[in-house]
C-alpha positions as CSV (number, residue, x, y, z in Angstrom):
1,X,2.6,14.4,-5.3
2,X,6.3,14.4,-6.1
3,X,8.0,11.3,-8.6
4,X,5.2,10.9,-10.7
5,X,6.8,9.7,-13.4
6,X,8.1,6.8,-10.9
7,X,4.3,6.2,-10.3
8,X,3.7,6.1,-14.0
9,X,6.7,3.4,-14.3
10,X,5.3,1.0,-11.7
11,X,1.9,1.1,-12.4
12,X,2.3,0.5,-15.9
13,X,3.7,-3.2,-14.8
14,X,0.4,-3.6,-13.4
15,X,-1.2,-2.9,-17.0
16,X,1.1,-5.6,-18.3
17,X,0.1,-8.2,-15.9
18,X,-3.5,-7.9,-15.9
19,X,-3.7,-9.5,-19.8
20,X,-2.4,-12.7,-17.6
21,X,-5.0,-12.3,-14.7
22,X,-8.0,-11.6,-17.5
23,X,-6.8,-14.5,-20.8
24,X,-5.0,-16.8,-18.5
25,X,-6.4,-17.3,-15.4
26,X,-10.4,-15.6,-15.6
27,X,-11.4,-15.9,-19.1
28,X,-9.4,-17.8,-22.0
29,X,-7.2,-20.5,-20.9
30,X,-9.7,-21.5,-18.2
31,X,-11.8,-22.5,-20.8
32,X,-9.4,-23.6,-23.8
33,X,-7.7,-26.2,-20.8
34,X,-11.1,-27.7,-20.1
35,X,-12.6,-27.4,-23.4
36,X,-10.1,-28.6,-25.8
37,X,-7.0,-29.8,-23.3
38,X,-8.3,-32.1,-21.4
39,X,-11.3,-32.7,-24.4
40,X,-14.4,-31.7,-22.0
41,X,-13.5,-35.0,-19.9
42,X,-15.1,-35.6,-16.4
43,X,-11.8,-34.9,-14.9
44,X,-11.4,-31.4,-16.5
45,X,-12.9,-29.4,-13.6
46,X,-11.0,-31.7,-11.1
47,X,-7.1,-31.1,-13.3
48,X,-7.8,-27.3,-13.1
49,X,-9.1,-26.6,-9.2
50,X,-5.5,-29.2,-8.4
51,X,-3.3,-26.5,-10.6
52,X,-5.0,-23.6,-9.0
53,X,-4.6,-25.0,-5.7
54,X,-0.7,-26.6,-6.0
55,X,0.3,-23.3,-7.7
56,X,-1.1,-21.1,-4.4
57,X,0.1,-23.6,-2.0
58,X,3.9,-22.6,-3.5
59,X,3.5,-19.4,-3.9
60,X,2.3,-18.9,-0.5
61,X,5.1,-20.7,1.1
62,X,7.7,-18.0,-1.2
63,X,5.8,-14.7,-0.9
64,X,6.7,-14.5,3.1
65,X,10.0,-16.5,2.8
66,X,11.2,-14.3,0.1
67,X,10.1,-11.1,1.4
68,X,12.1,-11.8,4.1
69,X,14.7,-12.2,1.8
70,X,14.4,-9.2,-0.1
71,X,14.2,-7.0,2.8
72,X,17.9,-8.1,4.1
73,X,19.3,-7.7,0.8
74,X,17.4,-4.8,-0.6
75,X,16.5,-6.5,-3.4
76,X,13.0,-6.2,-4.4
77,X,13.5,-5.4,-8.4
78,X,16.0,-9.0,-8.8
79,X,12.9,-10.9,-6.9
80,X,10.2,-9.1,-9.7
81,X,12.3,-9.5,-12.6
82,X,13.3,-13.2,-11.8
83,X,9.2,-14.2,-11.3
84,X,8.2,-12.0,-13.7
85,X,10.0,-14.3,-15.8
86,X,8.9,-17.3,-14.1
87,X,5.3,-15.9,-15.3
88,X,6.3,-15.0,-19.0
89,X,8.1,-17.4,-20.3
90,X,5.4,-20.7,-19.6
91,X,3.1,-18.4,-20.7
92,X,4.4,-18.1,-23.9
93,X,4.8,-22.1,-24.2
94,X,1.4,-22.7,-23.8
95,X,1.3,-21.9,-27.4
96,X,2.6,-25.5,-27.6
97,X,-0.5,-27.3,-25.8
98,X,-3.4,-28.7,-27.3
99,X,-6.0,-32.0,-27.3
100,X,-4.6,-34.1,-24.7
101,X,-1.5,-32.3,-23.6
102,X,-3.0,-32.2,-20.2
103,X,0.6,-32.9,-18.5
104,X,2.1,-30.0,-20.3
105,X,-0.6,-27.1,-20.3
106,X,-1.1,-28.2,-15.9
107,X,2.7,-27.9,-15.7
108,X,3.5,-24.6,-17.4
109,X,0.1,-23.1,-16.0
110,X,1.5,-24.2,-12.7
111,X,4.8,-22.4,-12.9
112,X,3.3,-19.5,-15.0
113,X,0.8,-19.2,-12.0
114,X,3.6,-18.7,-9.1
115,X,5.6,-16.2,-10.9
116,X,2.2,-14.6,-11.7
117,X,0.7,-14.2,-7.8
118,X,4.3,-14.0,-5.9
119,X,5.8,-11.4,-7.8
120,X,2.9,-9.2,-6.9
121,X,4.1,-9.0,-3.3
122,X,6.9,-7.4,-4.7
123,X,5.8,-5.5,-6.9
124,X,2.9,-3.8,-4.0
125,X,6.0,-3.3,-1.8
126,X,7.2,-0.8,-4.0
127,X,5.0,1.8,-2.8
128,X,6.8,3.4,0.1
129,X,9.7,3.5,-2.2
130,X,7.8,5.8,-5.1
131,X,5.8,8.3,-3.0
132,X,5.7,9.8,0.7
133,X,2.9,8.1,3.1
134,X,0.6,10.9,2.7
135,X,0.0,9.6,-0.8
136,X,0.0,5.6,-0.6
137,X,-3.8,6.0,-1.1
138,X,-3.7,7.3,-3.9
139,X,-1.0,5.5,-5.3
140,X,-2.3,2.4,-4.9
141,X,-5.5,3.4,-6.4
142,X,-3.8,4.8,-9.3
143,X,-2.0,1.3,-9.8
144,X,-5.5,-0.8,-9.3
145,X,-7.1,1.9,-12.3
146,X,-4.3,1.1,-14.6
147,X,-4.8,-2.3,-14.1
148,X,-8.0,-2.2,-14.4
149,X,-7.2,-0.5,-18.4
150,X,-5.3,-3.4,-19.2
151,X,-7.7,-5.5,-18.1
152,X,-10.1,-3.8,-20.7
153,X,-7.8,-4.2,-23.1
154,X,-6.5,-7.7,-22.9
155,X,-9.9,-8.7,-22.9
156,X,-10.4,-6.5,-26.3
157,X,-6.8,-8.9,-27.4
158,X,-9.5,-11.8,-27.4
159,X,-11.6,-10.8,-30.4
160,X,-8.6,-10.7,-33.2
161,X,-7.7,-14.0,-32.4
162,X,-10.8,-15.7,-31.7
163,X,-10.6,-18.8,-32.8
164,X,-6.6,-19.0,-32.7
165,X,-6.1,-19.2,-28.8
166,X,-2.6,-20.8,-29.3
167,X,-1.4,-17.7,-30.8
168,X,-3.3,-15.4,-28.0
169,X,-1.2,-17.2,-25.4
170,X,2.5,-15.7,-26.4
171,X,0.8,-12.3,-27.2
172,X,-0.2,-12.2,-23.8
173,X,3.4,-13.2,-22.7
174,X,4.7,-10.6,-24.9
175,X,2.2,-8.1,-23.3
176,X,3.2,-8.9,-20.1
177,X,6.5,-8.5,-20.3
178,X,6.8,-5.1,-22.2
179,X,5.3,-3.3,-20.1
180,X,7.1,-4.6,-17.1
181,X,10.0,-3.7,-18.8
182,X,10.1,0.4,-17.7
183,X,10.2,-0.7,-13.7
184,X,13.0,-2.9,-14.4
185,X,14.9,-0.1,-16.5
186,X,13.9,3.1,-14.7
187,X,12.5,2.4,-11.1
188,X,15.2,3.6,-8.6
189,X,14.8,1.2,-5.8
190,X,15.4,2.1,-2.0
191,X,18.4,0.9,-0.2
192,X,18.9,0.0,3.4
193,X,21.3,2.0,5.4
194,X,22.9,-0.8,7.3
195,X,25.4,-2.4,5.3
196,X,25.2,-6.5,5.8
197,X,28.1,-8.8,5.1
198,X,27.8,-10.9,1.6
199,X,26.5,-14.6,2.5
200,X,25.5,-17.1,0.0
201,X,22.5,-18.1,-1.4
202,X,21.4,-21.1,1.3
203,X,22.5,-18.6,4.0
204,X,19.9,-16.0,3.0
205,X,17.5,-19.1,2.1
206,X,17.9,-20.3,6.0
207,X,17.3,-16.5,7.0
208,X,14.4,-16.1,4.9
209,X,12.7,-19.5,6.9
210,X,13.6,-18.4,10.0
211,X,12.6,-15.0,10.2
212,X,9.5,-16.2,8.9
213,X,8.9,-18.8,11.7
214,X,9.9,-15.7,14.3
215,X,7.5,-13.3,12.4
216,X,4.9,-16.4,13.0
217,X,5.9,-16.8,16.4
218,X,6.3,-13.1,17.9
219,X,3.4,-11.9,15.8
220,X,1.8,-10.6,18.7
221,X,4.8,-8.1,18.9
222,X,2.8,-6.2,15.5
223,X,-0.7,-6.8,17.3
224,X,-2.0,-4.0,15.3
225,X,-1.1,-5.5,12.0
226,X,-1.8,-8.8,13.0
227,X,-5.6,-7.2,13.7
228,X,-5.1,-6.0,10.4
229,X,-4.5,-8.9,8.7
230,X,-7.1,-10.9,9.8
231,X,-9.7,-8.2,9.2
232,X,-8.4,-8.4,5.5
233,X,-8.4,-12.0,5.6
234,X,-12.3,-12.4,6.2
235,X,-13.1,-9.3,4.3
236,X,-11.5,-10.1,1.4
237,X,-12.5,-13.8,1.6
238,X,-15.8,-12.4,1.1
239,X,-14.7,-10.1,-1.9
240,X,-13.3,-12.7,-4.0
241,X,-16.2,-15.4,-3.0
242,X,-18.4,-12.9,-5.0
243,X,-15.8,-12.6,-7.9
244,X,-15.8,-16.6,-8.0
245,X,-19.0,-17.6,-7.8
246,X,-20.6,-14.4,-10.1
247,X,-20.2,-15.7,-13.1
248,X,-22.1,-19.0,-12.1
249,X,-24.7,-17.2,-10.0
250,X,-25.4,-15.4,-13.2
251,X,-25.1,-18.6,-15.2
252,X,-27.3,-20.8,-13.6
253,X,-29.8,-18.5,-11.1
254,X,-30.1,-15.9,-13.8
255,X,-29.6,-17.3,-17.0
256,X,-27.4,-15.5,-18.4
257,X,-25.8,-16.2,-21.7
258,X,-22.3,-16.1,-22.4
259,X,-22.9,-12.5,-24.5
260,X,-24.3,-11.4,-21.1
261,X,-21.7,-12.6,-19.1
262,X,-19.1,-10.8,-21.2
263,X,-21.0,-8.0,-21.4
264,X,-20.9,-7.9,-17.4
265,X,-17.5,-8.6,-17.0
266,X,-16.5,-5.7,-18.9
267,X,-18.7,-3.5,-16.9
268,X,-16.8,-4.7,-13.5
269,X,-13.3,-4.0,-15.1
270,X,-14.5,-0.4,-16.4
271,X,-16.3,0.2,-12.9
272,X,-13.3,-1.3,-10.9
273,X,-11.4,1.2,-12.6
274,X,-13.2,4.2,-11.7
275,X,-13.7,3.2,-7.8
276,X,-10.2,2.8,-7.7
277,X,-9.6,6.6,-8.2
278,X,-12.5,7.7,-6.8
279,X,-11.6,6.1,-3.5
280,X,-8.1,7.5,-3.9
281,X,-9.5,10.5,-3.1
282,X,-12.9,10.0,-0.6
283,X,-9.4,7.8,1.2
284,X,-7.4,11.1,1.4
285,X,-10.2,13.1,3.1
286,X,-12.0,10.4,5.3
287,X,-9.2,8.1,6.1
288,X,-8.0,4.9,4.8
289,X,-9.5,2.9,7.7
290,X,-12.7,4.7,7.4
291,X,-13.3,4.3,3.8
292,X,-12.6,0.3,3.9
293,X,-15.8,0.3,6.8
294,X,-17.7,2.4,3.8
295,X,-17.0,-0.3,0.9
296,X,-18.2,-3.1,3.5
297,X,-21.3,-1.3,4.6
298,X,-21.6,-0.8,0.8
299,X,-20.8,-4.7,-0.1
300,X,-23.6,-5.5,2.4
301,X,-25.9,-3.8,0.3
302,X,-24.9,-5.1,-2.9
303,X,-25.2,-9.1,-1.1
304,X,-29.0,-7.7,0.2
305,X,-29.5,-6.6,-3.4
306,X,-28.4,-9.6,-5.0
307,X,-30.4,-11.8,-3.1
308,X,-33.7,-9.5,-3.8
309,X,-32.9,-9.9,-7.9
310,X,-32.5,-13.6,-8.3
311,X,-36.0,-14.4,-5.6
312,X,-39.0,-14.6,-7.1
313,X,-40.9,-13.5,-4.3
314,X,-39.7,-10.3,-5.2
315,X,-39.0,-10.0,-9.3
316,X,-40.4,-12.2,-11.6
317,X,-39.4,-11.1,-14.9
318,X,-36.3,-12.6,-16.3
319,X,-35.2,-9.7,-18.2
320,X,-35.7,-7.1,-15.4
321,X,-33.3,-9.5,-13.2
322,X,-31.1,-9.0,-15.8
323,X,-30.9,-5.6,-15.6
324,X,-30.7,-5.2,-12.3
325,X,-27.7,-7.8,-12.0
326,X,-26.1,-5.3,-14.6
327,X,-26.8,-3.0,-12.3
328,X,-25.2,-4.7,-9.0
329,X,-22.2,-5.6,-11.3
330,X,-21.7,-1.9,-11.3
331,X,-21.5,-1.0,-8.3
332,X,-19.9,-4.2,-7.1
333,X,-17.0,-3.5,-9.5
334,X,-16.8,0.4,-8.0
335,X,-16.2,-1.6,-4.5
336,X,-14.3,-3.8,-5.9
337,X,-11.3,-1.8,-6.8
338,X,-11.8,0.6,-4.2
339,X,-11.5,-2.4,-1.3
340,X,-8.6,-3.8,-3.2
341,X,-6.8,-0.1,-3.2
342,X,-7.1,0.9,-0.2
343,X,-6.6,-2.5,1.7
344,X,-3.2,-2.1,-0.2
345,X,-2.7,1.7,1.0
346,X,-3.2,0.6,4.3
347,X,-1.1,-2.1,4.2
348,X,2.2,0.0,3.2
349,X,0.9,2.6,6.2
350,X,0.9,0.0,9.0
351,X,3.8,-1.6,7.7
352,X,7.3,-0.5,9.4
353,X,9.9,-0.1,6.5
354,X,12.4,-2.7,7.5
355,X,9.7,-5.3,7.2
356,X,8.0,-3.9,4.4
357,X,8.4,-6.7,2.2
358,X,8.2,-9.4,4.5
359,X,4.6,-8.5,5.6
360,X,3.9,-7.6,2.1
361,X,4.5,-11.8,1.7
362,X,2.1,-12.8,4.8
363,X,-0.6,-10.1,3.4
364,X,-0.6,-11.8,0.0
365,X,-0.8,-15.3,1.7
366,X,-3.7,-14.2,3.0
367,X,-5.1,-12.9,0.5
368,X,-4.4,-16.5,-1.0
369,X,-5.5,-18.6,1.2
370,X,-8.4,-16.6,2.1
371,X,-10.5,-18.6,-0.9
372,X,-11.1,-21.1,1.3
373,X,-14.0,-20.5,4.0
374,X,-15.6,-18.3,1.6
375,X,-16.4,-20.5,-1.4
376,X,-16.8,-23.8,1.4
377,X,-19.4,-21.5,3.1
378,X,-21.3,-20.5,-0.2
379,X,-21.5,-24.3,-1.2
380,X,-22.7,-25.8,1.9
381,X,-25.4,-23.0,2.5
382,X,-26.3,-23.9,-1.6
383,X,-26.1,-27.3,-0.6
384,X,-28.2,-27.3,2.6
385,X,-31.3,-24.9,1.2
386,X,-30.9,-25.5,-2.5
387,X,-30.5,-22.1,-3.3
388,X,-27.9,-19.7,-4.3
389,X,-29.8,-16.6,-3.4
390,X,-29.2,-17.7,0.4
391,X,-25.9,-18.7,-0.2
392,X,-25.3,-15.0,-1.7
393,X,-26.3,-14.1,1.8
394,X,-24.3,-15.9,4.3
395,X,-21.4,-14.2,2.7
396,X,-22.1,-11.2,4.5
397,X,-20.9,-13.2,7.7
398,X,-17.0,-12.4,6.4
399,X,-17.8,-8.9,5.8
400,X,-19.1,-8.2,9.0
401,X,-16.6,-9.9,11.2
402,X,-14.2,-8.3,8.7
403,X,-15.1,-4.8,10.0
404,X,-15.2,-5.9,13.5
405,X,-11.8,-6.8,13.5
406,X,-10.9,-3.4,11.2
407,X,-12.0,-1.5,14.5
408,X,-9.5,-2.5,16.7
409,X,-6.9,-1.6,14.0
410,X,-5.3,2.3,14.7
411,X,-4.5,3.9,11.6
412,X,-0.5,4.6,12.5
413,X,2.6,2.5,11.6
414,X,3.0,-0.2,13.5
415,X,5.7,-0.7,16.5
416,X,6.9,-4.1,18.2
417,X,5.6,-3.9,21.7
């Protein structure tokens, strides 16, 4: 594989950014706004879901629009480094939040949020610029491993400064930001050929809507990426249904404690990590396509699996549920990361190059908004029965009309009919 230290470069911005995915938005700050922000108040739960919610709802709207963007100018590396930004520097403020500050730590989480999850659509789009296409596979997978280290790490940043969460807020900032700092010094990015007369600012803001709303209205031109996409949208709604909900599966079907639950969590980071290379390489000898339909048949299992230790038709000691949960975490982090990287690897292979980042903007959109029929379908099955266990189930649904979908996609670059 040629320009592996490029490789190196980008994925070590992923390593950066993970210490904001992990103590921001999974584990520390999640808690600390609840807890301590907002005082444990009824409204905590409520003040958190709204700045999740308002800070996807924007950054859902910009990944498309300024993909679009990007790909007229050429100008992936000045959209990273300005979001990147966006991301780092709230971050760093929330140093400055405490008991009642709820106004200030929803607002910077908010902005810190949208750089966060819309710089990563440019940041994926760098792919076909570092490698050739027989490699995207295991580029991405080598990207999702890294990640998947500083993940590991940033969650070991937690126990130095355990009981000092102000402090652990700018060190993540700081974190962040140094190690994106090599793509933004040493990543060579890929120009178009065409040379494009300068316009100003609201010009290329007007494109960037428009060719957006012709993307949306002549999708049917990329049919086989538009197959793609919604394969990926009920797939993956699926995968990250089981990401949300684990932790309170675990909580409240299992009883686990919050030792256990840490304990677990670091097994799906260290497993991620490995099915991320792993399935960089069963990707390279199977197929791309063909190894996504393995990690779905695989998921299946793990939902089947699930449901079988938390019934006590089946397993009634507390402590070998337990165990076995460990062991599902296990596997279901291998998947995990695999899914994730090679859902990526196909993405850059379907993709033409001129719209590249533009589709890279409508793949993360739905990726976003795909946290929406998952998690309503888990609750109202919980609801309806009054158990989780068949709740677990009915998520299987997503991953089966996922692959159904994944079989009408051809595993070629994609041409406008």
């Amino acid at each position: 594989m040629k320009n592996k230290s490029s490789v190196f470069v980008w994925s070590l911005y992923d390593f950066g950014n993970s210490s904001y995915a992990v103590i921001i938005l999974a584990f520390v700050y999640a808690v600390y706004f609840t807890d301590v922000v907002c005082a444990q108040s009824r409204e905590a739960d409520f003040f958190w879901s709204l700045g999740i919610n308002i800070s996807m709802i924007f950054s859902a709207i910009l990944n498309p629009v300024c993909g679009a963007i990007a790909d007229r100018t050429s100008n992936k590396k000045s959209f990273l480094f300005f979001f990147t930004l966006l991301a780092v520097i709230p971050t760093s403020f929330l140093y400055f939040t405490g008991a009642g500050t709820i106004f200030l730590g929803l607002t910077l989480f908010i902005i810190s949020n949208i750089g966060f999850q819309t710089g990563l659509t440019f940041y994926d789009a760098f792919i076909p610029d570092i490698t050739e296409e027989k490699y995207y596979n295991r580029v991405s997978g080598i990207g999702y491993a890294v990640g998947y280290i500083g993940s590991l790490v940033s969650v070991l940043l937690v126990f130095p400064f355990a009981g000092n969460y102000n402090l652990l807020f700018p060190v993540s900032a700081i974190f962040y930001l140094v190690f994106s700092i090599p793509l933004f010094l040493f990543l060579k990015e890929k120009k178009s050929s065409v040379r494009l007369p300068e316009v100003s600012y609201i010009e290329n803001i007007k494109f960037g809507f428009k060719k957006v709303f012709d993307t949306i209205k002549h999708i049917n031109k990329y049919r086989n990426l538009k197959n793609y996409l919604l394969s990926y949208f009920l797939y993956i709604d699926a995968v990250n249904t089981i990401i949300f909900f684990a932790g309170i599966y675990a909580n409240k079907t299992l009883g686990f404690t919050t030792i256990q639950l840490a304990i677990f969590f670091i097994i799906v980071q260290f497993t991620a990590m490995l099915g991320s290379l792993l399935f960089g390489k069963i990707g390279d000898k199977l197929g791309i396509k063909n190894s996504i339909f393995v990690t779905l048949f695989f998921w299946l299992l793990i939902l089947i699996f699930i449901f079988i230790t938390g019934n006590d038709s089946y397993i009634t000691i507390a402590e070998v549920k337990i165990h076995f949960f460990f062991i599902a975490g296990g596997f279901a982090g291998t998947f995990l990361g695999s899914t994730q990287s090679l859902s990526r690897a196909l993405m850059a292979k379907l993709t033409p190059p001129e719209i590249k980042t533009e589709f890279f903007g409508f793949y993360s959109l739905f990726e976003k908004t795909s946290t929406l029929l998952g998690p309503l379908t888990f609750g109202l099955v919980s609801y309806i029965t009054g158990s989780q266990k068949f709740a677990i189930l009915s998520i299987g649904f997503f991953f089966i009309t996922g692959a159904y979908f994944l079989r009408k996609v051809k595993e070629s670059k994609t041409l406008p009919l």
